[in-house]
N, C-alpha and C positions, 0 to 999 in steps of 0.2 A: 333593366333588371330590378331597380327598387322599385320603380312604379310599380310592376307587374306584382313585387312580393307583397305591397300595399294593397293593391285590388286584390289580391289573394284572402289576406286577413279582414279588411272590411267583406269580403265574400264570405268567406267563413263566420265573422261575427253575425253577419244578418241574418244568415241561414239558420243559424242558432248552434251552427255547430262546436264554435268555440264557447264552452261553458264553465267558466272560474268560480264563479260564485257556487258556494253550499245551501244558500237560503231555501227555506221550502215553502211552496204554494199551500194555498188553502184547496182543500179538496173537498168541491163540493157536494151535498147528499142530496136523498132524496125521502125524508124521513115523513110523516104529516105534520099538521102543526099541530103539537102537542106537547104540551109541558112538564115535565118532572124537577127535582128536586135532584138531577145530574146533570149537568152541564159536556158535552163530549165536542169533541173538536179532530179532525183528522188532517194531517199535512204529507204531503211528499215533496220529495227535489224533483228539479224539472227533466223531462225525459224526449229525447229529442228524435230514438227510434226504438221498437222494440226489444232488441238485441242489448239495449243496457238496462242494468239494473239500478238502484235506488233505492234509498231511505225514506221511511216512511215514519212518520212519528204520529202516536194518537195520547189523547189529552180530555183526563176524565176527573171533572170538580164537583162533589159532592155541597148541596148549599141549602142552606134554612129556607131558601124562598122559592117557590116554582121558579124553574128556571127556563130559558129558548135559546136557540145557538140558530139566527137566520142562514148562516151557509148551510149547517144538516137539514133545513126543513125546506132547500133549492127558493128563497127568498133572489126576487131579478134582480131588486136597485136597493141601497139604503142611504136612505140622504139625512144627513146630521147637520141643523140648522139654530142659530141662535135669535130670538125671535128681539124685536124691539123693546122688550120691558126685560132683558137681557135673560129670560128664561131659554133653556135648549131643549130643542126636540127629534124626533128620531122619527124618519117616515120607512114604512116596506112598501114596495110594490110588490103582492101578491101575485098569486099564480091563479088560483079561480074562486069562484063562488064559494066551495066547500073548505079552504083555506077561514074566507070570511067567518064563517060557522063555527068552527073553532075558538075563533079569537071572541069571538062573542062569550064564549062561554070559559072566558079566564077569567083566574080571580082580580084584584083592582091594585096588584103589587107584585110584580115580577121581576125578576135578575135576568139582565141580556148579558151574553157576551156578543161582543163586535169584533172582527177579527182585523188583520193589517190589511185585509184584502181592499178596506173599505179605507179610504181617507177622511175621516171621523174627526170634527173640530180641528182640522189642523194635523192630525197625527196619522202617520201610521204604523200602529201598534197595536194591539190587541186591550183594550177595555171594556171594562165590567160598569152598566149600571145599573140603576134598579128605576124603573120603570112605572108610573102612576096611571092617571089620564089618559087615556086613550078615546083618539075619534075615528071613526071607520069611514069612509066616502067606500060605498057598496059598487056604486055605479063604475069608480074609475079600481074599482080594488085597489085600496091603499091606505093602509092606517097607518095614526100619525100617536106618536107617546108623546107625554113629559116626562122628562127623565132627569134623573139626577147621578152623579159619580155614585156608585155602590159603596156601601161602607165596606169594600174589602183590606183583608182578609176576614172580620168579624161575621160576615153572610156567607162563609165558607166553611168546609170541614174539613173530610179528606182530598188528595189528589191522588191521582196516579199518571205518571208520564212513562211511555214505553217507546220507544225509538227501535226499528229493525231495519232488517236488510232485505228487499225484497227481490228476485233470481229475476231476469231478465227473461230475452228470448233467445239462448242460444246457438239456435239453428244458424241465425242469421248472420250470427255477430262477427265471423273470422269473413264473409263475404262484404258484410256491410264495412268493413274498416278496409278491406282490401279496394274494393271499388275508390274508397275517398282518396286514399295512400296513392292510386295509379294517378285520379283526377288531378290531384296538385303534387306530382310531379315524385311520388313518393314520399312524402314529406311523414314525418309522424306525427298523427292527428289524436291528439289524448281526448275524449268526450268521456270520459269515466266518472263516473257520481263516487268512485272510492276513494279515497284516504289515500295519498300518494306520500309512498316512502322513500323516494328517489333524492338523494343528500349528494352533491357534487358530482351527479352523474351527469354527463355530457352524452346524449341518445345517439349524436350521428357520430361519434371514436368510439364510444361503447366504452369511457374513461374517465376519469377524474375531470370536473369541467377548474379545478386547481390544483397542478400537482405540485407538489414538494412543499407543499406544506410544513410549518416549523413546528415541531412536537418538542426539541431541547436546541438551543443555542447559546452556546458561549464563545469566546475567544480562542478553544481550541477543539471544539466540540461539536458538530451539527449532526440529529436526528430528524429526517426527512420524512413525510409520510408522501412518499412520490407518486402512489396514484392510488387514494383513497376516497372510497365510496360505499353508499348503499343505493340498492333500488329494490322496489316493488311499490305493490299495494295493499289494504286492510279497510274488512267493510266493521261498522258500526255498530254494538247493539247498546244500548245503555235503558237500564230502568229504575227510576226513583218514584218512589212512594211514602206518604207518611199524611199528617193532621197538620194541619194549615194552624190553627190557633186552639189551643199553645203548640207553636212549634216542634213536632216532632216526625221525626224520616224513622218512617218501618223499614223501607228494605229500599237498597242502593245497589246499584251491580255496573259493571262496564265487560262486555265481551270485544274482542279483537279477532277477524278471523281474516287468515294474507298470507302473503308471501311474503319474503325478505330474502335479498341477495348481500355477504358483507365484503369488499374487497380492501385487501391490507397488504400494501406492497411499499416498504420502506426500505432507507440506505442511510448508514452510518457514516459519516465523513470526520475522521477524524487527524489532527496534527502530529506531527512528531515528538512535541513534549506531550503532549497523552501517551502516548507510544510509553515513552521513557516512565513518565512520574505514574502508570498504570494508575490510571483515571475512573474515578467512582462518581457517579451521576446523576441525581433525580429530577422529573421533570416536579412540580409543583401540582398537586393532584387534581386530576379532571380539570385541566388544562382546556375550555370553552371554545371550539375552534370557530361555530359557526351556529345562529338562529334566526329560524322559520321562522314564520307567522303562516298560519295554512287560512285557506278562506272558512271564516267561519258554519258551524251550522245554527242558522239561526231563525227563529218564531218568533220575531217583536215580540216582547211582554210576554211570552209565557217561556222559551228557553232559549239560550243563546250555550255554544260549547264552542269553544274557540282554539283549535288544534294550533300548535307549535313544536317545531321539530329543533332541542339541541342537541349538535354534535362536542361529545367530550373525547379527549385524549386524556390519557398518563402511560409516563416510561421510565424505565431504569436503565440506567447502563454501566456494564464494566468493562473496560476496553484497555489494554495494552498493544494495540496497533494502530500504525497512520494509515493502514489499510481504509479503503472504502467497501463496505461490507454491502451490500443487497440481499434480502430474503421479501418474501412475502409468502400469503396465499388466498384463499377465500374459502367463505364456507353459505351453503343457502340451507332457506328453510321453505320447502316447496308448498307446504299448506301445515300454517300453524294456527293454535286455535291457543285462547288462553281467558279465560274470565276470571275479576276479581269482585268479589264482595265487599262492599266498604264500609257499610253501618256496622259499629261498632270493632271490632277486631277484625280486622280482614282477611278473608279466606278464599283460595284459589283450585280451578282447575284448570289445566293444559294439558296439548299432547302438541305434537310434531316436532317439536323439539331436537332429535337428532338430528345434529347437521350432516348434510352431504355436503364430505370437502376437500379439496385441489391442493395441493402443495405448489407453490412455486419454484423453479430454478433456481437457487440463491448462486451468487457471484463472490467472489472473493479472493484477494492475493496470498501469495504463498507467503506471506508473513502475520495474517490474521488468528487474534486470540484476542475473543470478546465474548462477553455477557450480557444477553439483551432481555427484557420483558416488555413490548410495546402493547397498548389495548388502544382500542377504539370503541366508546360505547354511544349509540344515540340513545336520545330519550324524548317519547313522545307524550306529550302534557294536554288535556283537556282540563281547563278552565268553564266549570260546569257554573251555569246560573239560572234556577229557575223563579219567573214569575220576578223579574227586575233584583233576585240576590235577596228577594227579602223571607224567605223561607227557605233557601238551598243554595247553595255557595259554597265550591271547593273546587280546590284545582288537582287533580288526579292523572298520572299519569303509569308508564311503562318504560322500563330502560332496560336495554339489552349488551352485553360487555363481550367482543369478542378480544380474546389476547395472545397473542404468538410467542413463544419462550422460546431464545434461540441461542442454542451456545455455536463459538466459531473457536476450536482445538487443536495448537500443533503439537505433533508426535503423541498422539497417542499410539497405544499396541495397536490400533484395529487399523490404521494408517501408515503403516510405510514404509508405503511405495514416497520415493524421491517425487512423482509426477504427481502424487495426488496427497499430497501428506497433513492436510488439513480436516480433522473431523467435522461435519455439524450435524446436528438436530433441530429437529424443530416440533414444535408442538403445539396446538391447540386448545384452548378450557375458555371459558366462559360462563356466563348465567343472565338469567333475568329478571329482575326484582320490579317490586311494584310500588309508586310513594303517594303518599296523601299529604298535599302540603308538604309541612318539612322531615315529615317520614319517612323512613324507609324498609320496608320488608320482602324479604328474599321469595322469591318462588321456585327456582329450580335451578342447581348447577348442571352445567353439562358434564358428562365425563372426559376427562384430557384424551386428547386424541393424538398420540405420534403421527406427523406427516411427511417425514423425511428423516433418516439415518443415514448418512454416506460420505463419502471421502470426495473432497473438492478438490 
């Protein structure tokens, strides 16, 4: 059985269908060769059937000196060599005749960019040089430069970087996942290029892949988050622009567009001197349960976003019973959309925002009277860098707070009956705010939502 799950996974890897990595290729053009004073660059994530979709990011440098980008102008080979009197040079293999014609007629100073596509002195990363000398061999089409590191950013102006999300083919897609699902034995096969929002979900219980989780512990006191999670996913949009030297960002944005599932299922365990000395509680706020590191989205040298998911808790409690309490519930968000503006003061729009949501069973002894407030909030962080941090560097993110407020009540009027003489309630509120670094600014509360009134 392990061999076989072994040949399964190396099966999967080769085929390309296991896909972790966020990096994006270089996507090559087919432009003439021809030079301007913009620099463009286009990348996408790798795509392994139709039926998915992907991020696409395009990369546009304004520069004092004609510039060429060999992947837009479909350049075969470029070879980057250091010559014996330790000068470097830059060779293309051309595509025909009329490519030649071109190059003849540049001026005698031009800015390349080189992409990571190409392993370039050692590196690969994206580098800028600025280009002299050139010899053309006609016959083998192939010209060769001298070249030097470009004095960037000084040979630079504006940028603009736009990253999107681009629709798949979904005819296919509920057939193509089901074919592969039967092929290995049902197994769940993620091939998603989205932003995966799945926090201690375990896919084959459909549960907490940790339950009971400590939220408050003491000597007479445990809050348990007994099967707590999120799942979904969220595709990408992020656009920064601004002047390269002196330094300045015109317009900065991040869109999120997903789903989100939150489940919140806890039990209070409490002693008999709580009981007695009716026990008041806090947990220590945003209490760090657990952090991600998501695979980056990354363009050597020109932007690297580096997604990370923490999970926070904080709780209150007031409790006068050795009862063990249970409530929970959940609430999802079936298609939310939210964008923040970040240059300068930050400003926001959303919608989907109203949860659809489930009340759970709650459990509890006929001696239970307690006071609860539990939240669970993730937050998801981009660690944004363009162009190696030296022009754009900020880590921005989104955090989302769901909280359950649960009173557990004996003998009130609306209660009693001898069999069921315990009130509870229960209810829902939340919000989601947006941070820049160590900022924080609110974008929407939800409205409290009652999920339960009844006698236990």
């Amino acid at each position: 059985m392990i061999r076989f799950i072994l040949n399964s996974l190396l099966l999967l890897f080769f085929s390309g269908i296991v896909t972790t990595s966020k990096d994006f290729d270089v996507v090559m053009g087919n432009k003439e060769f021809e030079i301007t004073k913009s620099l463009s660059a286009v990348y996408s994530q790798h795509v392994s059937h139709p039926s998915e979709g992907y991020h696409k990011a395009e990369f546009n440098l304004n520069t004092n000196l004609p510039s060429f980008n060999p992947d837009q102008s479909g350049v075969e080979s470029v070879i980057c060599k250091t010559g014996a009197n330790g000068k470097r040079k830059i060779t293309f293999s051309l595509k025909d005749k009329k490519a030649v014609d071109h190059i003849n007629k540049w001026p005698e100073e031009i800015m390349l960019l080189i992409s990571h596509k190409w392993t370039c002195f050692g590196k690969r990363s994206t580098q800028f040089f600025t280009a002299t000398d050139r010899v053309i061999d006609e016959s083998k089409l192939v010209v060769t430069f001298a070249i030097e590191e470009s004095d960037f950013p000084h040979n630079s102006e504006d940028y603009d970087l736009n990253v999107n999300w681009v629709h798949g083919n979904q005819t296919n897609n509920n057939t193509y996942h089901r074919n592969l699902e039967e092929r290995f034995g049902g197994v769940s096969i993620d091939i998603s290029n989205n932003i995966g929002l799945n926090i201690l979900f375990d896919s084959n219980s459909g549960k907490s892949s940790r339950p009971d989780l400590k939220i408050i512990s003491n000597n007479d006191m445990r809050l348990l988050c007994t099967n707590c999670f999120t799942k979904g996913d969220a595709t990408l949009a992020l656009r920064i622009r601004g002047k390269i030297f002196p330094p300045k960002v015109k317009e900065a944005s991040i869109t999120l567009n997903g789903n989100f599932l939150m489940n919140l299922d806890f039990a209070l365990e409490s002693s008999q001197e709580a009981s007695i000395n009716n026990r008041k509680i806090s947990s220590a706020k945003d209490i760090t349960i657990l952090s991600i590191g998501l695979g980056p989205f990354n363009i050597p040298g020109i932007l690297n976003v580096g997604p990370s998911i923490d999970l926070l808790a904080a709780a209150d409690v007031n409790t006068g019973t050795s009862e063990t309490l249970e409530f929970g519930g959940d609430f999802n968000l079936p298609n939310f959309n939210v964008q923040a503006s970040f240059e300068g003061q930050p400003q926001f729009t959303q919608s989907g925002f109203t949860p659809i949501v489930n009340a759970h069973t709650p459990n509890a002894g006929i001696e239970a009277s307690a006071s609860i407030s539990a939240s669970l909030k993730p937050q998801l962080a981009f660690g944004i860098s363009v162009l190696k941090g030296r022009i754009f560097k900020e880590t921005v993110g989104f955090e989302l707070v769901g909280t359950l407020e649960n009173s557990f009540t004996i003998g009130t009027s609306s209660c009693e009956s001898k069999t069921h003489p315990i009130h509870f309630e229960s209810s829902l509120d939340g919000n989601i705010g947006f941070f820049v670094n160590n900022k924080d600014f609110p974008i929407f509360n939800f409205p409290t939502l009652l999920l339960l009134d009844k006698c236990l």
